[in-house]
N, C-alpha and C positions, 0 to 999 in steps of 0.2 A: 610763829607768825604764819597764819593762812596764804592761802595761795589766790590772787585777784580771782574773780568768777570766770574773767575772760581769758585764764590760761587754763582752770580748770577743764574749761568747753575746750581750749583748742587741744588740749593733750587727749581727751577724750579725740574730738575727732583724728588729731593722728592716730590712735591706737586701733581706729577702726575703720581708717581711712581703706577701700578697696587697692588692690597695688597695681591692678591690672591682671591681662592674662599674663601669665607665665610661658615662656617660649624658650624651653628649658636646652643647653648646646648639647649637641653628640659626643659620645667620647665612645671610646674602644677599651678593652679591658678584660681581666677577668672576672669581676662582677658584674662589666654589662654584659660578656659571653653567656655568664653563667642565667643570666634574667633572661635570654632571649631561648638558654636551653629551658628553663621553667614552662615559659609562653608558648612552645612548641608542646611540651611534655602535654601540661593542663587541655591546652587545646584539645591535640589529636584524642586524646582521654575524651574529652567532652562531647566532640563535632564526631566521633566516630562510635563509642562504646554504643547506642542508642539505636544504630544501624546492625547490629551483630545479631545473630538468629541462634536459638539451642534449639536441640531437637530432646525433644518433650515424648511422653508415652500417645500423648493426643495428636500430636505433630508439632510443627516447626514452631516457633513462637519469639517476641523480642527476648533476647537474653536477659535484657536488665529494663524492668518497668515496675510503675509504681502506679497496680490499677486500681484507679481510686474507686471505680462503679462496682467491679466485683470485691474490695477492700481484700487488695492483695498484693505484695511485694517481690516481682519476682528476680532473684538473683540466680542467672544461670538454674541451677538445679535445683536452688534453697527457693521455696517459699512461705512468705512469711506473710500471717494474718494476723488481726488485731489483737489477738491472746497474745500475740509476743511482742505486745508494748515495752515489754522487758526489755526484751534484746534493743528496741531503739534507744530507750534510755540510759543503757549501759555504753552502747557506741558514742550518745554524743558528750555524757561521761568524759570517757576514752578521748575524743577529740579536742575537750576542754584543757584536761590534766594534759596531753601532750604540747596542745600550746603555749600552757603556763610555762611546761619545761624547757620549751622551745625558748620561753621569755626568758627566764631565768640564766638560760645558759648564755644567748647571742642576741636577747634583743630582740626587736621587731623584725627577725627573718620573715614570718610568713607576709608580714605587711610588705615589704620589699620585693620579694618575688615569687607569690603565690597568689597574693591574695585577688579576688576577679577586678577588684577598683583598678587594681595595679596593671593586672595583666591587660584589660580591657584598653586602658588609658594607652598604656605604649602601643596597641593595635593601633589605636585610634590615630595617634600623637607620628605614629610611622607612615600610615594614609597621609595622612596633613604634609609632613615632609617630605614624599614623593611628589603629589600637588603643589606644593606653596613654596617647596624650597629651604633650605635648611634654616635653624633659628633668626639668625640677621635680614633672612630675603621675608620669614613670615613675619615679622616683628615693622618692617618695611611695609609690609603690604596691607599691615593694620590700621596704620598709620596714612596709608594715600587714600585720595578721595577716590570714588566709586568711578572703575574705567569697565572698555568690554573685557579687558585680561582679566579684572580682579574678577570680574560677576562672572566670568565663566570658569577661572580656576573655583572660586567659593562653592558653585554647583556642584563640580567637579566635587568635589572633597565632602560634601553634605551628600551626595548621590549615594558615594560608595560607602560612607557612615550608614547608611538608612540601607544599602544593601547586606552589610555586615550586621548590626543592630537583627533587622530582617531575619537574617540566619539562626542567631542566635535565641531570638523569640520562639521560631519557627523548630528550634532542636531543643529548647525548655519544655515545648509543651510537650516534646516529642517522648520524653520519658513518664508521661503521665497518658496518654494517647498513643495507641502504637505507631510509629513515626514513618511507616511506612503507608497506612488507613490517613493519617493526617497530610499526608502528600499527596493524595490520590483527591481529597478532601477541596487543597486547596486550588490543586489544579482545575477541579469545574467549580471552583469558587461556593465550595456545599459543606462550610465547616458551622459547625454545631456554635453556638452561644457560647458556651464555656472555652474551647477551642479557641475562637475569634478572639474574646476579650483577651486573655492571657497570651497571644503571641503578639498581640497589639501594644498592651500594657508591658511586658519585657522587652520588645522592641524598644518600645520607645522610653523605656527606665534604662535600658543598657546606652541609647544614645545620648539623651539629655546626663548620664552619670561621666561618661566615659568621652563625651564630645563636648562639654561645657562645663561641669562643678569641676571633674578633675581635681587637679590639687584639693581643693574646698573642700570635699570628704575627709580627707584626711586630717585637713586641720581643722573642721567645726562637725563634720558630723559623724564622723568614726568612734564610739565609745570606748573603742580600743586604745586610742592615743591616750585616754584621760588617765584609766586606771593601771596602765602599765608598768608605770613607775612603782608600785606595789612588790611586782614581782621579782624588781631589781634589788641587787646588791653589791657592795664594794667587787665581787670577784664575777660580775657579770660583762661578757664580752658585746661591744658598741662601736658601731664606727665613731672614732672619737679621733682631735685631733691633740698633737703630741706640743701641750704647752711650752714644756721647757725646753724642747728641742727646737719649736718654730718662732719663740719669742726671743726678741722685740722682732718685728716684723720689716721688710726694708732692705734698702740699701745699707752696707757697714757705712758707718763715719769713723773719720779718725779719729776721735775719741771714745765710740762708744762701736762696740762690734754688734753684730745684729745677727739674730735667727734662721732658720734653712726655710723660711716664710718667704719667699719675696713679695707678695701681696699682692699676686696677679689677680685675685677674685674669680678664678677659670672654678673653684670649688662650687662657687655661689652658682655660677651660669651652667655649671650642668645639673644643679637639684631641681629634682621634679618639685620639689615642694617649696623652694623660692628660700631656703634658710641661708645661713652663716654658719658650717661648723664649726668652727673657730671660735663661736661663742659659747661653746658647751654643748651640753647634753638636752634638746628641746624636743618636747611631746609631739613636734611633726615631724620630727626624723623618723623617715619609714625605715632606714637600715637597709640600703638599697648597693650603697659601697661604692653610688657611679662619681663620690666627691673624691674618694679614695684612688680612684682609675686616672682621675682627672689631676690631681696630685703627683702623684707616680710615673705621670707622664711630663709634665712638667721639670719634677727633679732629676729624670734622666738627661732629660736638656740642658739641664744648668750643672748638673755633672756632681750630685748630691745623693746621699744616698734614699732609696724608695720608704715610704713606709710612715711622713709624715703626717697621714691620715691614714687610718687600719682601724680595722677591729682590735677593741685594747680593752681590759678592765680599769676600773680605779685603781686596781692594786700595781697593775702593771705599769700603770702611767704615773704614780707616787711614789714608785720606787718600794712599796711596803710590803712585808713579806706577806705570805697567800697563809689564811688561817687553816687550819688542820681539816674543818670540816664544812660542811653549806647545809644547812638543813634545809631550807627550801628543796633542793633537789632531792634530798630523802624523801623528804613529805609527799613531791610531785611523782617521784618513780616510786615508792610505795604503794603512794593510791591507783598507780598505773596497774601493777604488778596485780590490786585485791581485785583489779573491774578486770582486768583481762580473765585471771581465773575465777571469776563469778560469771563474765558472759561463758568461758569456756563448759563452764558447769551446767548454764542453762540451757546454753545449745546443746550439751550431749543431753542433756534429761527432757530435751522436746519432746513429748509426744505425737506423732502424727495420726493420732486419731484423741478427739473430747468428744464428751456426750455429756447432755444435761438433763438431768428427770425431772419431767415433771407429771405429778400426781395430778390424775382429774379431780378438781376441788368443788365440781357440782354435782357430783356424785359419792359419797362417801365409799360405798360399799352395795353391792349387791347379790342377790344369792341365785348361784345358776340353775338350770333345770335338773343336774345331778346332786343337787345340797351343797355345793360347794361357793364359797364367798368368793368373789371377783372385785379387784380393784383395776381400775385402767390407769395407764399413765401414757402419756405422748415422752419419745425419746429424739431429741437432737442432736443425729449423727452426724458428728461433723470430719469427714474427710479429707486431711490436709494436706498429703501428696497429690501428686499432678500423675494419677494413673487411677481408671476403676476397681473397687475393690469389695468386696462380699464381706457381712458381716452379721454373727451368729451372737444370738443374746441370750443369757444362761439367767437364774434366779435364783437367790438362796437366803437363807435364816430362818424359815421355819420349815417344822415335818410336813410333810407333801405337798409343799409349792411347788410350781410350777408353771405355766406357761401358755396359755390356750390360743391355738393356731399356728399361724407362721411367727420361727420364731430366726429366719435366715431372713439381710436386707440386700439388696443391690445398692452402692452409690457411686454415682459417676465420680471423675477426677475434679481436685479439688470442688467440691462442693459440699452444701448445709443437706440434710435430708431430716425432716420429721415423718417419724414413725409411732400408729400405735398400736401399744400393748396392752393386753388382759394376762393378767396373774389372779390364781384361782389358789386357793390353801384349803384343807379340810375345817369344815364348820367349828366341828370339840377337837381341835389337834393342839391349838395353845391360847389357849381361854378368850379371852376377849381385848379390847381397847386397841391401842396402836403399838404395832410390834415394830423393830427394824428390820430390816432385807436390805440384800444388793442384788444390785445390776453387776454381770460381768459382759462385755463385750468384747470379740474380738475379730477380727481379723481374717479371715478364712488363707488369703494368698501368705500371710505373714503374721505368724502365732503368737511372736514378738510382740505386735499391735495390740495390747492388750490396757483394757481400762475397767475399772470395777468404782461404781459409782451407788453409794447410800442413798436410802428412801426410807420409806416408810409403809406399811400395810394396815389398814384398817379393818379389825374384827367386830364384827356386832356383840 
C-alpha cells in the first residue's frame, strides 16, 4: 500500500529541511591538538614559502613561483617549462594514488585535517569564537533580535574574516605574481587586471566557503565524500563508534543493564559536520576524531574506560579475524612506487637544453656563388637553466657539409632564441632529391648539454 501524497511531500521536506547554522562545542584532545598542529604546519607553508628569495646566476629571485607570462615554474633551483608537462602529470598522479592510500588505510584524514575547507573553516570558526563567545553564547546571539552589541560584535567578526580571506587572496596570487612586485602594486593601488580579479575573486571564495557553506561543502559539494566509500574495506581504520560496547545506551535498570553510552549527545555537539556517530559510518564524516576527544573525555568522568569512539576497522569492531592480505593497498603503493621511479627517470633524463629545426620551406634549395647548394633553416634554441650559456652548432650526413658563417650562438638565462642557419653540401657529392643530416648542438660552458636533432637537405 502507497504512502498518502501528503506524507510523501512531508518526508521529502524533512529530508531536506535546512538544520540551521551549526555551532559546533570546543573540546580538547589529541585529535584537536593534532588538527591545530596541521593549521599551523599548512599555514606557515602557505603564508610564508612565497616570501622566500634563491639566489639565481641572474640574481635574487622568488624561490617558488609559477610564472605564468614567461610559462615557467620555478622551484628553488629547478625550472620547469611547458615541455615538462610530464613531470606535472606524474605529481598529480603521485598525489591522487597517495590519497587513495591514505583512504584506504584511515579514512578521510586529509579531509579532517589538511584539507583548505577544513583548515580555513576552523580559522574562521576560531575568529567567531573569540568575537561571539563560545557555542552556547554564539547560538544565543543568533537567536536575539538585532542590538548595538550584536551589530558591533557581527562587524567585528565580518571585519577580521574579510582581513584574513584578504591575505589569503593577496598570498594566492602571490605565487603566480612575484609577491613582493604585487605588494608594492597594491600599495599605490596600480595592480594589473589579472592581479585585481583573482585576489578579489579568492578573497571572496575563501570567505563566503569558510565564513558561511562551511559544513555544506562537505556534505553536498565535496565530490570526495561521494566516492569514498570505494576505496574502503572491511580492514579500513574510521573513527567509528564501538556498538557492542556502548549498546543499549542509558542508565542500567534493574532488569536490564546498559552500555558504556550514557547518551550525553556531547559526540553530536562537537561535529563540525552536525552527525551522530553512533549511527554508523556516513559520507560527511570527515574523520576529524574531535567526537573521539569528546568521548574520552566524558568516560574519564564517569570512570569507564577510553576509546569508545576511536579509529577502528570492521574487522576490529566484529571481533573477525584480519585477512592475510588488502590488495587495494598493493595496487595503490604499486602504482605509487611505478610514478615515483618514472618521474625519477624523467627528471634525471631532462635535458636543459631543446632545439627545434625548422627547414625554410620557401626556398627549397639554392646554389651559392662557389657551386655549392645551400639549404636554410631557422633553429630554436631553447635554454632551460637560469644562467647564459654559448652554443656551437655542428652538421653532418653528407660528404662536405657544412655550415656557412656563424656557426657559435649566445643565449641569455632561461630563454627561447631563434637562430639562422645556411648549410651548403657539394653540388655531385650525393646525387640528388632529399638526403637526411643532423643538427648537433651543444653547449660551450657544459659539453654535457648536448642535442643532435634530424632534418632534412634538399639536392637539386
Amino acid at each position: 500500500m502507497t504512502k498518502p501524497v501528503s506524507k510523501v511531500r512531508e518526508a521529502k521536506l524533512e529530508l531536506y529541511r535546512k538544520k540551521g547554522k551549526i555551532h559546533a562545542k570546543a573540546v580538547s584532545g589529541r585529535f584537536n591538538t593534532l588538527r591545530w598542529a596541521m593549521v599551523w604546519l599548512t599555514q606557515i607553508v602557505f603564508y610564508g614559502a612565497c616570501w622566500l628569495q634563491y639566489d639565481a646566476v641572474g640574481g635574487a629571485r622568488q624561490a617558488i613561483l609559477f610564472d605564468i607570462a614567461e610559462r615557467k615554474f620555478h622551484l628553488f633551483g629547478l625550472t620547469l617549462w611547458p615541455q615538462d608537462a610530464l613531470l606535472l602529470a606524474i605529481a598529480l598522479i603521485l598525489a591522487a594514488m597517495g590519497l587513495f592510500l591514505v583512504t584506504a588505510l584511515a579514512g578521510r584524514l586529509f579531509c579532517g585535517f589538511v584539507c583548505p575547507q577544513t583548515v580555513y573553516t576552523m580559522l574562521f570558526t576560531w575568529i567567531e569564537a573569540k568575537v561571539e563567545g563560545d557555542h552556547l553564547a554564539r547560538l544565543k546571539l543568533d537567536q536575539a533580535p538585532m542590538s548595538a552589541e550584536k551589530l558591533a560584535r557581527r562587524v567585528t567578526k565580518h571585519g577580521l574574516w574579510l582581513v584574513l580571506a584578504g591575505w589569503t587572496g593577496f598570498t594566492f596570487v602571490g605565487y603566480f605574481t612575484p609577491i613582493r612586485e604585487l605588494a608594492g602594486h597594491l600599495a599605490t593601488w596600480n595592480v594589473g587586471p589579472w592581479e585585481g580579479f583573482w585576489v578579489l575573486f579568492y578573497a571572496a571564495f575563501t570567505y563566503v566557503q569558510a565564513g558561511f557553506a562551511r559544513e555544506a561543502v562537505c556534505q553536498h559539494m565535496c565530490p570526495y565524500s561521494r566516492f569514498q566509500g570505494v576505496m574502503f574495506d572491511a580492514g579500513t581504520r574510521t573513527v567509528s563508534y564501538d556498538v557492542g560496547r556502548g549498546e543499549p545506551r542509558g542508565k542500567a535498570l534493574q532488569d536490564m543493564p546498559a552500555g558504556d553510552c550514557i547518551d550525553c549527545g556531547v559526540c553530536v555537539q562537537v561535529c563540525p559536520t552536525g552527525i551522530d556517530i553512533r549511527d554508523g559510518l556516513q559520507y560527511q564524516c570527515i574523520n576529524c576524531g574531535l567526537c573521539a576527544d569528546a568521548c574520552d573525555e566524558v568516560m574519564t568522568k564517569v570512570a569507564k574506560p577510553v576509546g569508545l569512539i576511536r579509529f577502528a576497522s570492521e574487522l576490529e569492531l566484529t571481533g573477525t579475524p584480519r585477512a592475510s592480505g588488502r590488495p587495494r593497498l598493493a595496487v595503490y603503493g604499486g602504482l605509487m612506487a611505478v610514478f615515483i621511479g618514472l618521474g625519477g627517470w624523467t627528471l634525471g633524463q631532462r635535458s636543459p637544453l631543446l632545439v627545434d629545426v625548422l627547414r625554410d620551406r620557401g626556398s627549397l634549395a639554392r646554389e651559392g656563388a662557389d657551386g655549392r647548394i645551400e639549404n636554410a633553416y631557422t633553429l630554436k634554441l631553447m635554454n632551460l637553466v637560469e644562467a647564459p650559456r654559448d652554443f656551437e652548432v655542428a652538421v653532418s650526413g653528407l660528404p662536405g657539409i657544412d655550415i656557412v658563417g656563424t656557426r657559435e650562438f649566445a643565449s641569455e638565462a632561461g630563454s627561447v632564441k631563434a637562430v639562422q642557419v645556411t648549410v651548403s653540401a657539394p653540388a655531385d657529392g650525393a646525387g640528388s632529391g632529399v638526403r637526411h643530416i643532423a643538427f648537433e648542438i651543444r653547449a660551450k660552458q657544459d659539453p654535457a648539454a648536448r642535442v643532435v636533432e634530424k632534418s632534412t637537405f634538399f639536392l637539386p
